[in-house]
DSSP file (Angstrom, degrees, kcal/mol; ACC not computed):
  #  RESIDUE AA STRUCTURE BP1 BP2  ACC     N-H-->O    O-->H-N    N-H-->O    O-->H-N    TCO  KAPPA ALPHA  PHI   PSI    X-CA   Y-CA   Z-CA
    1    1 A X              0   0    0      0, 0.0     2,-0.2     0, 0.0     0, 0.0   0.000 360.0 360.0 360.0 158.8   15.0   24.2    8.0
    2    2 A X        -     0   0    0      2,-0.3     4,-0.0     1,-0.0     0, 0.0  -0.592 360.0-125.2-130.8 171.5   14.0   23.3    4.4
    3    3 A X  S    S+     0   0    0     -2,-0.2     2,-0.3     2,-0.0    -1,-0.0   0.164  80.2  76.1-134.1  28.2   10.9   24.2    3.2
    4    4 A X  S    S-     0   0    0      0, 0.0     2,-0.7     0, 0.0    -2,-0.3  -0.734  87.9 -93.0-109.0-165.7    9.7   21.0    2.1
    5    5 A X        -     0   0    0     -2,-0.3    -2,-0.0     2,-0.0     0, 0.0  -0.662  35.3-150.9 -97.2  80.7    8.4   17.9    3.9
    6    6 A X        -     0   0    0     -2,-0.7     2,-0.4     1,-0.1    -1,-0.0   0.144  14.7-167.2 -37.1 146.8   11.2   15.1    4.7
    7    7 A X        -     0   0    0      2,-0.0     2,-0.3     0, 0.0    -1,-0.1  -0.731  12.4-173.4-160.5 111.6    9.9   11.9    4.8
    8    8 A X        -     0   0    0     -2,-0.4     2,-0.4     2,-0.0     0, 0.0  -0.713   2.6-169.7-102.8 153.2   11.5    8.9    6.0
    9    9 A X        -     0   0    0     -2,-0.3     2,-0.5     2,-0.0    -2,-0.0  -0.983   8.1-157.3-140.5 121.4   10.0    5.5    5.7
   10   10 A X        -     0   0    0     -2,-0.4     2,-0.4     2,-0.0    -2,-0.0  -0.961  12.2-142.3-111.4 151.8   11.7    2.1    7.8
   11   11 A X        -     0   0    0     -2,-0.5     2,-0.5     2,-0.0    10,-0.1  -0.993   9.0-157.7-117.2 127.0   11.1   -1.1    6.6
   12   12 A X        -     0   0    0     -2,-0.4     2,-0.8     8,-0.1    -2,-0.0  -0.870   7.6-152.3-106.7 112.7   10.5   -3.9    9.1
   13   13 A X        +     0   0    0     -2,-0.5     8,-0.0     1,-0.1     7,-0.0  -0.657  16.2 178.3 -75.7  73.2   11.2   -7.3    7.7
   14   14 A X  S    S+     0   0    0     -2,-0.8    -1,-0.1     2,-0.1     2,-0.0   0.914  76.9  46.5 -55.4 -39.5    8.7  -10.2    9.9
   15   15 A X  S    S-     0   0    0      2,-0.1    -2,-0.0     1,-0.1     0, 0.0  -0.228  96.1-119.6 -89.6 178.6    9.9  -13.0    7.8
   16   16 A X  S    S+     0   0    0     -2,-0.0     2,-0.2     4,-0.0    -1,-0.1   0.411  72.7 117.4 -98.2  29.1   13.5  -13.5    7.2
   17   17 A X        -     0   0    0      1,-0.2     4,-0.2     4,-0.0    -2,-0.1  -0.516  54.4-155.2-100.8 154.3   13.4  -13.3    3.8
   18   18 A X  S >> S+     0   0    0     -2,-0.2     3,-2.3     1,-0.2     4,-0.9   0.741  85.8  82.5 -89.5  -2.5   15.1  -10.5    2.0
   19   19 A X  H 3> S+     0   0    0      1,-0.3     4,-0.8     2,-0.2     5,-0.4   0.997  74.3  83.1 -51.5 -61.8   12.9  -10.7   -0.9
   20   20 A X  H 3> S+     0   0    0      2,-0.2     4,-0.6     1,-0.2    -1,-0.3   0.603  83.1  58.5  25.7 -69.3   10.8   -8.5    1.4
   21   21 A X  H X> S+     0   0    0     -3,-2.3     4,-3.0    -4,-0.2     3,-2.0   0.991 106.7  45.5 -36.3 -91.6   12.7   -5.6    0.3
   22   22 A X  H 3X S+     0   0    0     -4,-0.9     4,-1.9    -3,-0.3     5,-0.3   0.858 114.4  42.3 -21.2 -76.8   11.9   -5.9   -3.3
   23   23 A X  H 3X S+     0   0    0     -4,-0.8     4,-0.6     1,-0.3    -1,-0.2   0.505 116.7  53.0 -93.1  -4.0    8.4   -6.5   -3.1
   24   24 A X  H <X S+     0   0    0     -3,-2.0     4,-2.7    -4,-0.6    -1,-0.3   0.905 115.1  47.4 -76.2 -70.5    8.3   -3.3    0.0
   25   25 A X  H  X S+     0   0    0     -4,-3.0     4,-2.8     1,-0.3    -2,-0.2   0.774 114.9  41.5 -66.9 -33.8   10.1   -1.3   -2.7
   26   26 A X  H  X S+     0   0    0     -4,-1.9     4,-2.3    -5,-0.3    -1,-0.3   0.879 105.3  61.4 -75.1 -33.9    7.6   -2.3   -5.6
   27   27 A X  H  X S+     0   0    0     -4,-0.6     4,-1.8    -3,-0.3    -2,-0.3   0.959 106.5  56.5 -55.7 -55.4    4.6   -2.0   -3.7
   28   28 A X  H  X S+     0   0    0     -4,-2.7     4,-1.9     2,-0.3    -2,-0.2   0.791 103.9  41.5  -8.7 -91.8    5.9    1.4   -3.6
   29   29 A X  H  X S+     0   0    0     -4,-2.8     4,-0.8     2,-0.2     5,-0.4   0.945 112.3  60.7 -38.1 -79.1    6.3    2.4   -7.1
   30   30 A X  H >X S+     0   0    0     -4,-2.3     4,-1.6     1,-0.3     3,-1.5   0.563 106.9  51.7 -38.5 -78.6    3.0    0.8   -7.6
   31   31 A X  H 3X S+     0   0    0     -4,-1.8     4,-2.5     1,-0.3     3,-0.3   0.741 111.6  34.1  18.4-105.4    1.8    3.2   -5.3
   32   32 A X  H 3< S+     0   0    0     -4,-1.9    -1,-0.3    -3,-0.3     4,-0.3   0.337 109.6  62.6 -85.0  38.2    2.7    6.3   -6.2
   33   33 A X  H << S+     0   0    0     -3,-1.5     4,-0.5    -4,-0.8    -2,-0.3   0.468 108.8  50.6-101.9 -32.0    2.4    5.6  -10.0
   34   34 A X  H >X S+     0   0    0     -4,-1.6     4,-1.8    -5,-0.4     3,-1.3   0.962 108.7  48.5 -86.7 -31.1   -1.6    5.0   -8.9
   35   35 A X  G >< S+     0   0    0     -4,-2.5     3,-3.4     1,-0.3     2,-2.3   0.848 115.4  48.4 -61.7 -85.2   -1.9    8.6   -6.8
   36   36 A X  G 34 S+     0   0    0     -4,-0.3    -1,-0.3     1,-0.3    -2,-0.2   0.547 116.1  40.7 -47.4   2.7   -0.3   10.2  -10.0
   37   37 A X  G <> S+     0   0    0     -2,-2.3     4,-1.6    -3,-1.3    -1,-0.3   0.581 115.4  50.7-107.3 -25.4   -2.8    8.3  -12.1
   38   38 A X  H <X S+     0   0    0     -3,-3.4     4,-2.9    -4,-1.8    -2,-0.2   0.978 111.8  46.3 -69.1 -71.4   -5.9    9.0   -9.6
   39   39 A X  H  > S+     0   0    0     -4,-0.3     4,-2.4     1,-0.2    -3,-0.1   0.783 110.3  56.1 -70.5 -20.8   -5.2   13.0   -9.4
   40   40 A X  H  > S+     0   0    0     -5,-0.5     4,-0.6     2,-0.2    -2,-0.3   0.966 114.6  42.1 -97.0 -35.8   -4.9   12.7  -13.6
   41   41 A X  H >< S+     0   0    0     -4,-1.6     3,-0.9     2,-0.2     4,-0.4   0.899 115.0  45.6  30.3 -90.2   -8.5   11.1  -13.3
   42   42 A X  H >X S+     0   0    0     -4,-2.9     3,-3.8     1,-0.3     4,-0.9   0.966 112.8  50.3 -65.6 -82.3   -9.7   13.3  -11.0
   43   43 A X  H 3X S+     0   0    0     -4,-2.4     4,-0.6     1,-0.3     3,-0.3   0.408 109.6  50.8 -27.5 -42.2   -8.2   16.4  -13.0
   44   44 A X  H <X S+     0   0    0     -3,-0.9     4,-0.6    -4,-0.6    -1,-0.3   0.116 114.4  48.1 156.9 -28.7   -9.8   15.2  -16.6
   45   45 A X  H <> S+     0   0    0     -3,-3.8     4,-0.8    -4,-0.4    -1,-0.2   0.581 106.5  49.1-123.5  18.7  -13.1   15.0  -14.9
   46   46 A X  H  X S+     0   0    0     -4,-0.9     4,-0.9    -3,-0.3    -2,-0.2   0.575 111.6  53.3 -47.4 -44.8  -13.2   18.0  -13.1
   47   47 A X  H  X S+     0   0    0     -4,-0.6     4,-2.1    -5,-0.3    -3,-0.2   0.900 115.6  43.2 -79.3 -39.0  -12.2   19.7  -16.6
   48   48 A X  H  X S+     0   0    0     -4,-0.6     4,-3.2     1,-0.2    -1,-0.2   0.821 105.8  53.1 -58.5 -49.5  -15.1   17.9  -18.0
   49   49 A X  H  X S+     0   0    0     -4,-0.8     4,-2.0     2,-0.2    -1,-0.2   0.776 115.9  53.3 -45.1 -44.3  -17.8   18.6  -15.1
   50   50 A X  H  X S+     0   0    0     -4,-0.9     4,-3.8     2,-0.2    -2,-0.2   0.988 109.1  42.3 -61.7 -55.0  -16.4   22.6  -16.1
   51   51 A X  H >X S+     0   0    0     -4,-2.1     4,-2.2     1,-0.2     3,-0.7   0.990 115.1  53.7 -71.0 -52.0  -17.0   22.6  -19.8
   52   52 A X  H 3X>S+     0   0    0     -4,-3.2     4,-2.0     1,-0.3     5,-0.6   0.870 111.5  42.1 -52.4 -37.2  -20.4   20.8  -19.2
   53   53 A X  H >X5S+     0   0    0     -4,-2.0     4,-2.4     2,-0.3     3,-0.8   0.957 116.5  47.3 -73.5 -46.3  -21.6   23.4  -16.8
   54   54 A X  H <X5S+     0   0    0     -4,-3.8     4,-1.6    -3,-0.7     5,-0.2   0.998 116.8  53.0 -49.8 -59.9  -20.0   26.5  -19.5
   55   55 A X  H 3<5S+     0   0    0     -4,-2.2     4,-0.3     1,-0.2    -2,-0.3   0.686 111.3  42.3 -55.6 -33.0  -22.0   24.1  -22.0
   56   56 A X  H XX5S+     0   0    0     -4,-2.0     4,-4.3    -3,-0.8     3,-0.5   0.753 117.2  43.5 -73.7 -58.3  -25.1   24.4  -19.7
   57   57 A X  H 3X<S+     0   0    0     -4,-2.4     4,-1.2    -5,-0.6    -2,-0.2   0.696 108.7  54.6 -87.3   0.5  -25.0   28.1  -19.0
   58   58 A X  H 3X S+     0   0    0     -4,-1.6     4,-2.3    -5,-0.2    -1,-0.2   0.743 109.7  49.6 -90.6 -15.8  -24.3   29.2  -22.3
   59   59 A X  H X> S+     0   0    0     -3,-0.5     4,-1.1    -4,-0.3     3,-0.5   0.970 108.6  54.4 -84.1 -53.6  -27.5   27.2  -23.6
   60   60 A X  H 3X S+     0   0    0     -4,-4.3     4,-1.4     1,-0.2     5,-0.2   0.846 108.0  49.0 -55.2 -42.7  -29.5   28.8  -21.0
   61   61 A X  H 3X S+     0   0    0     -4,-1.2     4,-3.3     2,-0.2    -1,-0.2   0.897 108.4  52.8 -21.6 -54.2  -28.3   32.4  -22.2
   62   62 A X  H XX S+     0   0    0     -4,-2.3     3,-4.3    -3,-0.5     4,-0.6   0.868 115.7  39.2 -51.7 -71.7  -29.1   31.8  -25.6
   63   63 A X  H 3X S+     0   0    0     -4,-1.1     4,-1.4     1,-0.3    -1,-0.2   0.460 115.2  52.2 -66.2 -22.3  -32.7   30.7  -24.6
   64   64 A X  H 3< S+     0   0    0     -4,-1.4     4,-0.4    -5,-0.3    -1,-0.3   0.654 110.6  46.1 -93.0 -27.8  -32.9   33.2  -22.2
   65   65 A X  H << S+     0   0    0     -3,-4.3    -2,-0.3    -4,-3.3     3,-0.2   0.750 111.3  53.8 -75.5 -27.9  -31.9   35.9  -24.9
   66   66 A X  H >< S+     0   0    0     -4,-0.6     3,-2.0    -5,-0.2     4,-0.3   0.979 105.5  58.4 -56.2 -65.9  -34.5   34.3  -27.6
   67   67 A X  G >< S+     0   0    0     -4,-1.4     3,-3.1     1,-0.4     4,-0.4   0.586  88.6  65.0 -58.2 -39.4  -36.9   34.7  -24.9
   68   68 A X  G >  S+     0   0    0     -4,-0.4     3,-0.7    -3,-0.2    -1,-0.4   0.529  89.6  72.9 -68.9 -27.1  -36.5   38.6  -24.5
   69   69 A X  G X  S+     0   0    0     -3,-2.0     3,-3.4     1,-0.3    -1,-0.2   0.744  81.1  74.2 -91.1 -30.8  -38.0   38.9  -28.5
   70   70 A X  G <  S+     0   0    0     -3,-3.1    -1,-0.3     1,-0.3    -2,-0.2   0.921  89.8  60.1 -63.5 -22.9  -41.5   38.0  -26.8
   71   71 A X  G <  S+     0   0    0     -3,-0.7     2,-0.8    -4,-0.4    -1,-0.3   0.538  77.4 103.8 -58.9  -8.5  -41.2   41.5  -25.7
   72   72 A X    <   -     0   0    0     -3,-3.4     2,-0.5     2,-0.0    -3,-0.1  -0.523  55.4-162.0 -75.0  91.7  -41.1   43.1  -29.1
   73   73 A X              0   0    0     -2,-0.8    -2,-0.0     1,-0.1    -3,-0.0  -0.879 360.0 360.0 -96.6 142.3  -44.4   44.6  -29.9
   74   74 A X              0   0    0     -2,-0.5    -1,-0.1     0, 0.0    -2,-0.0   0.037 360.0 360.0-122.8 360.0  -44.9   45.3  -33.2
């Protein structure tokens, strides 16, 4: 047993044409060249959604450390 996932694929040809093949085989590529372009998407605005939210909670700190001054009696 191997410890990845085999994955076999037929292609069934309705028409007789062999072009078929080809345009099976391009659909393909096309394919997975869009998942790897989807998950680098998805990655790149995940990382973005992160810094905004570090960018969010560091403004509230500050403001939330300014605040602490009103306590200061003089």
């Amino acid at each position: 047993m191997g410890t990845g996932t085999d994955v076999a694929t037929d292609v069934t040809l309705v028409k007789g044409d062999l072009l078929g093949i080809l345009r099976a085989r391009r659909l393909s590529r096309a394919t997975v060249a869009n998942i790897r372009q989807n998950l680098f998407f998805a990655f790149v605005y995940n990382a973005l959604g992160v810094a905004a939210a570090a960018m969010s909670f560091s403004s509230v700190s500050v403001i939330g450390n300014a605040l602490r001054l009103r306590r200061v009696t003089l």
